[in-house]
C-alpha positions as CSV (number, residue, x, y, z in Angstrom):
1,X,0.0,0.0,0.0
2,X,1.1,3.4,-0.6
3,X,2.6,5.2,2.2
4,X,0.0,7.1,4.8
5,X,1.6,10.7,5.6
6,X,1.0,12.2,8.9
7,X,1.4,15.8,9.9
8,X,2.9,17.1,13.2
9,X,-0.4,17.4,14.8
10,X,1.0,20.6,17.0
11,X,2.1,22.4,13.7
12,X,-1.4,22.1,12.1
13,X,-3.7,23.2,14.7
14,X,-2.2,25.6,16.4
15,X,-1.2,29.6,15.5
16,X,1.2,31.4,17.3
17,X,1.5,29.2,20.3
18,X,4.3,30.4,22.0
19,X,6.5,28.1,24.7
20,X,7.3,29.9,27.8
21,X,10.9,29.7,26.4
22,X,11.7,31.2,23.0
23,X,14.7,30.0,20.7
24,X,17.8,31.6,18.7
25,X,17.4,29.4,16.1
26,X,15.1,26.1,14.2
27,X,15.7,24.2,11.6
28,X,13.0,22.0,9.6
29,X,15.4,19.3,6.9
30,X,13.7,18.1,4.4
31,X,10.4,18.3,5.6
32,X,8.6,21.8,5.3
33,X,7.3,20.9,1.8
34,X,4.2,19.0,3.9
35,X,3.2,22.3,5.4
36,X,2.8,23.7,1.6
37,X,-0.4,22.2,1.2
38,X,-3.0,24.6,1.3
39,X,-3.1,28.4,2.5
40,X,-4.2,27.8,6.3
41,X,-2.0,24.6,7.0
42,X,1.2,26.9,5.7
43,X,0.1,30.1,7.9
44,X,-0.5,27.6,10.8
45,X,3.0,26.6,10.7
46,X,4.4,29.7,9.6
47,X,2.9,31.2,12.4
48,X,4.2,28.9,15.0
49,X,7.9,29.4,14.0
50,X,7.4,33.0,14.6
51,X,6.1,32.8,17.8
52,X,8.7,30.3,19.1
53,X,11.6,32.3,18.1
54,X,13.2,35.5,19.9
55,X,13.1,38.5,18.1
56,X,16.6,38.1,15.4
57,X,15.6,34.6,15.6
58,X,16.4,32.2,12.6
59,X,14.7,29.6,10.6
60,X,16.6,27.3,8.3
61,X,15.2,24.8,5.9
62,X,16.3,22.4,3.5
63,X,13.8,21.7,0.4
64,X,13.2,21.3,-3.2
65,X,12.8,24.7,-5.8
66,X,9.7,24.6,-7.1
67,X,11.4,26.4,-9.4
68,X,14.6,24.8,-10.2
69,X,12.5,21.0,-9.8
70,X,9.9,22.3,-12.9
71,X,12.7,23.6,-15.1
72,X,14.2,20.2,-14.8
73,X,11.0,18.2,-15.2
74,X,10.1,19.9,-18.1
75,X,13.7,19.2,-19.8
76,X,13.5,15.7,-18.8
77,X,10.2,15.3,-20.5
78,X,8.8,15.4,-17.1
79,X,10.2,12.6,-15.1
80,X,13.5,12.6,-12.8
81,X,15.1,9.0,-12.8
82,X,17.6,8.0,-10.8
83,X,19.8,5.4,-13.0
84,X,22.0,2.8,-10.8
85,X,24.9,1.7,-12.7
86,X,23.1,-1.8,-13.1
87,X,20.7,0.1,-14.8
88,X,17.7,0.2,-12.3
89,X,15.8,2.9,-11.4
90,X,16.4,3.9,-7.7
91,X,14.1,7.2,-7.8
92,X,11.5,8.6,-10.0
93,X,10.1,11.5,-9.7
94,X,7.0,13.1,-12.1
95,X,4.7,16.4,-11.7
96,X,1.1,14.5,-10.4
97,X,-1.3,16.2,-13.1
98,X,-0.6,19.1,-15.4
99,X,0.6,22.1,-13.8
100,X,2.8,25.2,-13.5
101,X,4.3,27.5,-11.0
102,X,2.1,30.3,-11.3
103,X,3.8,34.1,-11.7
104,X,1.4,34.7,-8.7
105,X,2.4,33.0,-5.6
106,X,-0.9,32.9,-3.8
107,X,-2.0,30.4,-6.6
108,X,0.6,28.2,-5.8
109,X,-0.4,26.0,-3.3
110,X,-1.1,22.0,-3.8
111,X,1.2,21.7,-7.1
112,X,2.2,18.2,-6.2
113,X,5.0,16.0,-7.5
114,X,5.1,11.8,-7.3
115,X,8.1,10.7,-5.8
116,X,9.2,7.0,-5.3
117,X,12.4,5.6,-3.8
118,X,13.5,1.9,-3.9
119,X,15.2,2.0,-0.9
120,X,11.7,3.3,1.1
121,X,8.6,1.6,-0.7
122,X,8.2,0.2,-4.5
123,X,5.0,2.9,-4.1
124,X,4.8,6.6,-5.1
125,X,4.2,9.0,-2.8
126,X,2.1,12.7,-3.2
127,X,4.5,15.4,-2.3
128,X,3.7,19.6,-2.3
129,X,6.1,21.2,-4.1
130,X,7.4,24.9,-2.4
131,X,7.4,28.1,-4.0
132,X,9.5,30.5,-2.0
133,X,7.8,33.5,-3.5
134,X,5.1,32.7,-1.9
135,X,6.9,31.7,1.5
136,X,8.2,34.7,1.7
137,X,5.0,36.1,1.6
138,X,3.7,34.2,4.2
139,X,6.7,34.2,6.6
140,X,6.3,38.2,6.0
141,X,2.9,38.2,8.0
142,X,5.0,37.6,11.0
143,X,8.2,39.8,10.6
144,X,10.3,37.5,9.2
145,X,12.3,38.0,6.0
146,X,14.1,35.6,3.9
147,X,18.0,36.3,4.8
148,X,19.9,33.5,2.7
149,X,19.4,31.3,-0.2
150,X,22.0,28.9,-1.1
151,X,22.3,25.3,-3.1
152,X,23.3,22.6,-0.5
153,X,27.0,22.2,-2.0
154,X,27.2,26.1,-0.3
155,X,28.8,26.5,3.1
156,X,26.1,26.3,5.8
157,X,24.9,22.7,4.4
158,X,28.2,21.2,3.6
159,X,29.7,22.1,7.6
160,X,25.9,21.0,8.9
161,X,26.6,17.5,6.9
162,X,30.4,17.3,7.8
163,X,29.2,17.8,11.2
164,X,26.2,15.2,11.4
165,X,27.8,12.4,9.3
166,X,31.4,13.2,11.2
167,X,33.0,13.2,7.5
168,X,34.9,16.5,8.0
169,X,37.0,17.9,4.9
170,X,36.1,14.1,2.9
171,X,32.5,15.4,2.3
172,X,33.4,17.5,-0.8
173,X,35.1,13.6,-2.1
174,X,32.3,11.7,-1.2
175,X,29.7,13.7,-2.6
176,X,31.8,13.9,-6.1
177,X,31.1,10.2,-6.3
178,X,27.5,10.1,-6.7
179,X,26.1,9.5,-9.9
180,X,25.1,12.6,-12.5
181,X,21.0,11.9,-12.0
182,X,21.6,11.9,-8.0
183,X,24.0,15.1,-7.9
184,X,21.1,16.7,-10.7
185,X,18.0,15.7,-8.0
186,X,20.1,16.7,-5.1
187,X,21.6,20.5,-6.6
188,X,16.9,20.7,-7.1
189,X,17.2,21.9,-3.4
190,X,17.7,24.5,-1.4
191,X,18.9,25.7,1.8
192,X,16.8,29.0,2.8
193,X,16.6,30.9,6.3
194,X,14.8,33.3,7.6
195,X,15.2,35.6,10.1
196,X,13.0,37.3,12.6
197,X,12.8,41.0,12.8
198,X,13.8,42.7,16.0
C-alpha cells in the first residue's frame, strides 16, 4: 500500500502558540514541503515558527525549488530517474497532473510531485512542491524575512553534513562520487533561512 503521511499534529492546529521559552534558532530538513499544502496549514506553521523564536531569531530549511524542480521536469520530458549503474531505477520523480508554478504566488499552493524511492517503498508517494515567493510572503505576515538562499554544496549545508555524518573535509570527495542523475536531484534543493525582525 502506498505510504499514509501524517502531519505534526502541534504544527497544524495551532497559531502562534508560543513556549514559555523562545529560541535563537530552528531548523526544519527536508520536511517543510508538507506544510505547503494549502493556505491555512502553511500560515499555521508559519505562524508557530514566529512565535517560538526571539526576536533576530532564525529559521533554516532544506527543500526542493519549485522552481529549479519544474525547469528540470520539463527538460527531462517530465520525469526525474535516478539510473543505478546496473541500470535500475532507484528514484523517480514526475509532476502529479498538469501544472505550473504560477507568476502569482498565492495560486501556488497544492502543485504536487510523485516521488518513489526503492530503498523506502516500491510505491509513489504525493508530495507539495514549495514556492519561495510565496513563503516569503507568508513568513512576511509575521516579521520575518528571507536572509539567505543557497544550493546545499554552499557553506552552511556542507559544515551541517560534515558535522552530522562526522565526514569532515572528505564530504566534498564523497559527494563527487555520486552519480550525475543523483548530484542533478540533489543540486533541485535549497537551503533557505529566515530571520525574525527585531
Amino acid at each position: 500500500k502506498p505510504l499514509a503521511i501524517t502531519y505534526p499534529p502541534a504544527l497544524m492546529t495551532w497559531q502562534g502558540v508560543a513556549n514559555k521559552q523562545q529560541f535563537d534558532a530552528a531548523t526544519c530538513m527536508f520536511a517543510f514541503h508538507y506544510f505547503h499544502t494549502d493556505a491555512k496549514r502553511l500560515r499555521n506553521a508559519t505562524s508557530n515558527i514566529a512565535a517560538n523564536l526571539k526576536p533576530g531569531g532564525t529559521f533554516t530549511l532544506v527543500a526542493l525549488d519549485g522552481h529549479l524542480l519544474e525547469k528540470a521536469l520539463d527538460s527531462k520530458k517530465g520525469v526525474l530517474n535516478g539510473i543505478e549503474a546496473d541500470g535500475t531505477v532507484s528514484r523517480s520523480v514526475r509532476k502529479k497532473g498538469s501544472w505550473t508554478l504560477s507568476s502569482k504566488p498565492s495560486e501556488n499552493y497544492c502543485k504536487e510531485i510523485a516521488v518513489r524511492i526503492a530503498s523506502i517503498s516500491k510505491y509513489e508517494r504525493s508530495e507539495p512542491v514549495i514556492d519561495f515567493n510565496l513563503l516569503d510572503e507568508v513568513f512576511a505576515k509575521d516579521g520575518m524575512k528571507r536572509t539567505l538562499t543557497e544550493s546545499l554544496d554552499g557553506p552552511l549545508y556542507t559544515t551541517y553534513l560534515a558535522e552530522m555524518l562526522k565526514l569532515g573535509s572528505e564530504l566534498p570527495a564523497r559527494l563527487k562520487t555520486l552519480n550525475a542523475e543523483v548530484r542533478d536531484y540533489i543540486n533541485l534543493h535549497v537551503v533557505v533561512t529566515y530571520a525574525k525582525s527585531m
